[in-house]
C-alpha positions as CSV (number, residue, x, y, z in Angstrom):
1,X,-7.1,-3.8,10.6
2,X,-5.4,-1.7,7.8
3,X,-6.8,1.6,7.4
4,X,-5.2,1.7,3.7
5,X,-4.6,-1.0,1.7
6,X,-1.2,-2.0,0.4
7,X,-0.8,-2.4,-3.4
8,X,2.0,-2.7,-6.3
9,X,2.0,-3.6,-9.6
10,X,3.1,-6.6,-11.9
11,X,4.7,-4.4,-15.4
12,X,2.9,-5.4,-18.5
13,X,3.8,-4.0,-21.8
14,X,3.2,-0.4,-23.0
15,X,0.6,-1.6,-25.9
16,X,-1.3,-3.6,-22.3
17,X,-1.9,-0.8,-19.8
18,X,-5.1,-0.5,-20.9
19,X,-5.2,-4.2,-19.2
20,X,-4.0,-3.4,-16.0
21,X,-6.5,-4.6,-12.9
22,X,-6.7,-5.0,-9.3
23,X,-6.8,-7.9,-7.3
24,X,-8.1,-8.0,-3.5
25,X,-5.9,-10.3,-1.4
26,X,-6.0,-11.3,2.0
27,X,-3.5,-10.1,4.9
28,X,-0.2,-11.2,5.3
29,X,-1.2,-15.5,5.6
30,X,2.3,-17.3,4.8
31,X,2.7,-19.7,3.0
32,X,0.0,-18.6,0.9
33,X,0.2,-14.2,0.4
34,X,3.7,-12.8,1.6
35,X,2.0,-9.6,2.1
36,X,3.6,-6.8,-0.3
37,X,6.1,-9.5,-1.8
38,X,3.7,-10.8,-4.5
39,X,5.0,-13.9,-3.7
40,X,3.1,-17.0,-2.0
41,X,0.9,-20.4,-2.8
42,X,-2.2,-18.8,-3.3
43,X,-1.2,-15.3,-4.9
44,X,1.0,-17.2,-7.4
45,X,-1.2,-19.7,-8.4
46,X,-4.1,-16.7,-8.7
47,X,-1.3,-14.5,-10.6
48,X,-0.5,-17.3,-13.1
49,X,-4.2,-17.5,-14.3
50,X,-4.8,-13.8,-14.3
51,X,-1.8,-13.7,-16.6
52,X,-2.6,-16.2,-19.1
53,X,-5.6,-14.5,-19.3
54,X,-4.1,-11.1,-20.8
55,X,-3.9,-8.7,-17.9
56,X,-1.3,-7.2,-16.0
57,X,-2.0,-6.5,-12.0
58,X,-2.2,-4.8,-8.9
59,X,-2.3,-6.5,-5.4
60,X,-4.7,-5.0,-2.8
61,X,-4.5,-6.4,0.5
62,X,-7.5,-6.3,2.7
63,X,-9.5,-7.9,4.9
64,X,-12.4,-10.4,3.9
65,X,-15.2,-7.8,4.3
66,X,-13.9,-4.6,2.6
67,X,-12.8,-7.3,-0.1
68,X,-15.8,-8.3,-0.7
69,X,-17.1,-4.5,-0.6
70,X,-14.8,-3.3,-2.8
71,X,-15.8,-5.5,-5.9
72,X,-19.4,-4.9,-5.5
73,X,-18.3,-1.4,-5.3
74,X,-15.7,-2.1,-8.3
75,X,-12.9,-0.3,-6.7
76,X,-11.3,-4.3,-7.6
77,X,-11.7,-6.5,-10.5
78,X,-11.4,-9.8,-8.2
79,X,-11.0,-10.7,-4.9
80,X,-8.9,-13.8,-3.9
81,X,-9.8,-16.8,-1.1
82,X,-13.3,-16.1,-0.8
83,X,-16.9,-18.2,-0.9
84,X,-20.0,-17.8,-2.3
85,X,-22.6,-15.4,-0.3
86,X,-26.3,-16.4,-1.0
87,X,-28.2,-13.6,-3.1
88,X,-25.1,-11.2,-3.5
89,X,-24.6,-10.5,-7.5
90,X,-21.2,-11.1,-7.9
91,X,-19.5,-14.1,-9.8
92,X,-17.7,-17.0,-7.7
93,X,-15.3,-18.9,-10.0
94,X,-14.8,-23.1,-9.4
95,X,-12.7,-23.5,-6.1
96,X,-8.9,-22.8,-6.4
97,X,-7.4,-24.5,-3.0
98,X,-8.3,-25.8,0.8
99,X,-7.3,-24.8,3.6
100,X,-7.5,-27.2,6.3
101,X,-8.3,-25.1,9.7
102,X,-7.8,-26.4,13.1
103,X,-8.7,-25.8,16.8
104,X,-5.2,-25.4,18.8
105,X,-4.4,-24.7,21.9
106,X,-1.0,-25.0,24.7
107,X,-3.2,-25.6,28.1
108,X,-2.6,-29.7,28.6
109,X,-6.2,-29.3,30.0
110,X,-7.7,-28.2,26.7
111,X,-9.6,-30.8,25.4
112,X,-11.8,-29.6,22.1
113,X,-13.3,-33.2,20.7
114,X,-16.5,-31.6,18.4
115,X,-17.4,-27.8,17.6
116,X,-19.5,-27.6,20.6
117,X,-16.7,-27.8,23.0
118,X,-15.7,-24.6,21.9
119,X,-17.8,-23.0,24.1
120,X,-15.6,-23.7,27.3
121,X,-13.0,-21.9,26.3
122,X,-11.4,-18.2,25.5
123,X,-11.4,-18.2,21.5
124,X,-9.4,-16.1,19.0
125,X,-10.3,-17.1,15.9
126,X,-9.3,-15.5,11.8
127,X,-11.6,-12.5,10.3
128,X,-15.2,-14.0,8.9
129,X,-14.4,-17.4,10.8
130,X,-18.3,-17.4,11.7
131,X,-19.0,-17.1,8.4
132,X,-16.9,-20.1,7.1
133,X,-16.9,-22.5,9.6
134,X,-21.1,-22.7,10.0
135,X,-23.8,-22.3,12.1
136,X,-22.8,-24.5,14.2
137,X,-19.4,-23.1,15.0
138,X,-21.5,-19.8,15.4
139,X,-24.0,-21.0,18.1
140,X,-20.6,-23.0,20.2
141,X,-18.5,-19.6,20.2
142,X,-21.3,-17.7,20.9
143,X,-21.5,-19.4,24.5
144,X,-17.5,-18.6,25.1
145,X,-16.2,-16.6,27.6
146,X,-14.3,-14.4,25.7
147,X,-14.2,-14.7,21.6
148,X,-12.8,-12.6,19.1
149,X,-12.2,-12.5,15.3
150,X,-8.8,-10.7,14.0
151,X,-7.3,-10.4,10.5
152,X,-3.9,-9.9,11.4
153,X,-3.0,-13.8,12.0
154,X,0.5,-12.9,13.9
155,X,-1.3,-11.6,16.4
156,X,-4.1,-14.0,17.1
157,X,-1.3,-16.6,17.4
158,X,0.4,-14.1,19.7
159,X,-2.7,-14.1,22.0
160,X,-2.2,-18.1,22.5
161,X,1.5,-17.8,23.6
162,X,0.5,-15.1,25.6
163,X,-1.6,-16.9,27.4
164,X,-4.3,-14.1,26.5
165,X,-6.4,-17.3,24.8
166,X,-7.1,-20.7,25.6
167,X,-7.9,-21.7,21.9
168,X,-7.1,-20.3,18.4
169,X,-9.2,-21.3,15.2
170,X,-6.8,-20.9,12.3
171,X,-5.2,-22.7,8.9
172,X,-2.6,-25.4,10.0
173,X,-0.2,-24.1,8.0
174,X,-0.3,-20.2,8.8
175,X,0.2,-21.5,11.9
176,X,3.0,-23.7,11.6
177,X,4.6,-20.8,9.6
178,X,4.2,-18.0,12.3
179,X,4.9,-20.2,15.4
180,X,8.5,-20.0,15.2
181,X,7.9,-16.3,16.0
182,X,7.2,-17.0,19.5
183,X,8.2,-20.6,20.6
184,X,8.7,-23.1,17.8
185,X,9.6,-25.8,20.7
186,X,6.1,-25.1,23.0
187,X,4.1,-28.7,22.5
188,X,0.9,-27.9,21.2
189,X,-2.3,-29.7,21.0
190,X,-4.3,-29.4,17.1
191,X,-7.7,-30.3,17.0
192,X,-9.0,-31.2,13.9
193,X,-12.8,-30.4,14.1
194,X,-13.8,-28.6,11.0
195,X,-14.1,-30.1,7.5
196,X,-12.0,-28.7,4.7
197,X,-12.7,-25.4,3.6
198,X,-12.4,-24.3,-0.5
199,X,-11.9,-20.7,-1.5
200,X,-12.9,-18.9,-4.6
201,X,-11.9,-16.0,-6.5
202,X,-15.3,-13.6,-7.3
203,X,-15.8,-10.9,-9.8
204,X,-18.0,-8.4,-11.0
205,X,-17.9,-9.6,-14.3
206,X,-19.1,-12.8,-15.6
207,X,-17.0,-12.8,-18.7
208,X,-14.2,-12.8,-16.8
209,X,-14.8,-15.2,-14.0
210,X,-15.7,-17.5,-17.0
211,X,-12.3,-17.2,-18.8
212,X,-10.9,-17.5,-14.7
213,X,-12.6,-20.8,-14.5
214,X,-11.6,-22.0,-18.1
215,X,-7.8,-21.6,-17.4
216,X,-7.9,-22.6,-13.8
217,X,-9.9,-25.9,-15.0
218,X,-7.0,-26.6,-17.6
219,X,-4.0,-26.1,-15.2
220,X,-6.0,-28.4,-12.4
221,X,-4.1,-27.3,-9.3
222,X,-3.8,-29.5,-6.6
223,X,-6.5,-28.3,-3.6
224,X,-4.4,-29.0,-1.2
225,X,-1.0,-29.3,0.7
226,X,0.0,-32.3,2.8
């Protein structure tokens, strides 16, 4: 969605540039990354460990699949809320939080009981969802009328209160965060059909995705938020 990425830096000493690195993050997602704030759940919590372990950063923000890229690639030292890919030789650390993501939709006539309903409908769902949510949730969307995947989450919830959708696949809480934005008094149904999904940060180094999983292991962050 972003042709370039949006980045700043955290100061660190004058005796610790040498220790300066990038970390990929995803889109604007509140409450978890304020994009170009530095600020939110996930980005602190991530910025905490990365600290602790010596290093002063920059934030990339991009979208799952260039993240990804770019650490192969080491253009980044780490990128944020992602999950293991079979074979790939990069370095997953232990799971850092869950996201709970739901089916939603305004039409009273909606009804989305299990993944396979799905396929009735008009679906805008988040960037990669096919690759999170399963197989299964790939073969029901595949038999939809219309479904897309977009990164920036403003305006997939857009397409619901536009009536350009008839369901949106998202995190609860993006949602609830953005839906004041366009009408925070609608009645909306939320369909709990997926399992909880945990996120990973992965590296290209092992040594460091070690020391990642040694800190995050001691702090033991909640997964989740109520």
């Amino acid at each position: 969605m972003f042709i370039s990425a949006l980045s700043f830096t955290i100061p660190v000493p004058a005796a610790d540039k040498a220790k300066i690195i990038t970390i990929g993050s995803p889109l604007n997602s509140p409450p978890y990354v304020y994009e170009g704030e530095g600020r939110g759940i996930e980005m602190e919590l991530v910025a905490s460990i990365i600290k602790k372990m010596g290093y002063g950063f920059t934030w990339r923000h991009l979208p799952p699949k260039r993240m990804r890229h770019q650490v192969l690639q080491r253009e980044i030292t780490v990128g944020i809320r992602s999950q293991p890919v079979p074979g790939d030789k990069l370095f997953y650390s232990r799971p850092y939080i869950q996201f709970q993501n739901v089916a939603i939709a305004l039409d009273p006539n909606v009804q989305v009981n299990t993944v396979q309903d799905l396929s009735k409908y008009s679906v805008v769902a988040f960037q990669n969802a096919k690759d999170v949510l399963g197989p299964e949730y790939a073969k029901a969307v595949s038999r939809c009328t219309v479904y897309m995947e977009v990164a920036n989450q403003a305006k997939q919830i857009e397409t619901l209160f536009r009536r350009r959708s008839q369901v949106i696949i998202l995190e609860k809480h993006i949602f609830n965060h953005f839906r004041d934005m366009f009408d925070p008094k609608s009645e909306v149904k939320i369909f709990e059909i997926f399992p909880p999904t945990q996120y990973s940060a992965v590296f290209h180094d092992k040594t460091m995705r070690d020391e990642f999983d040694r800190i995050l292991q001691a702090t033991q962050p909640s997964l989740t938020r109520d």
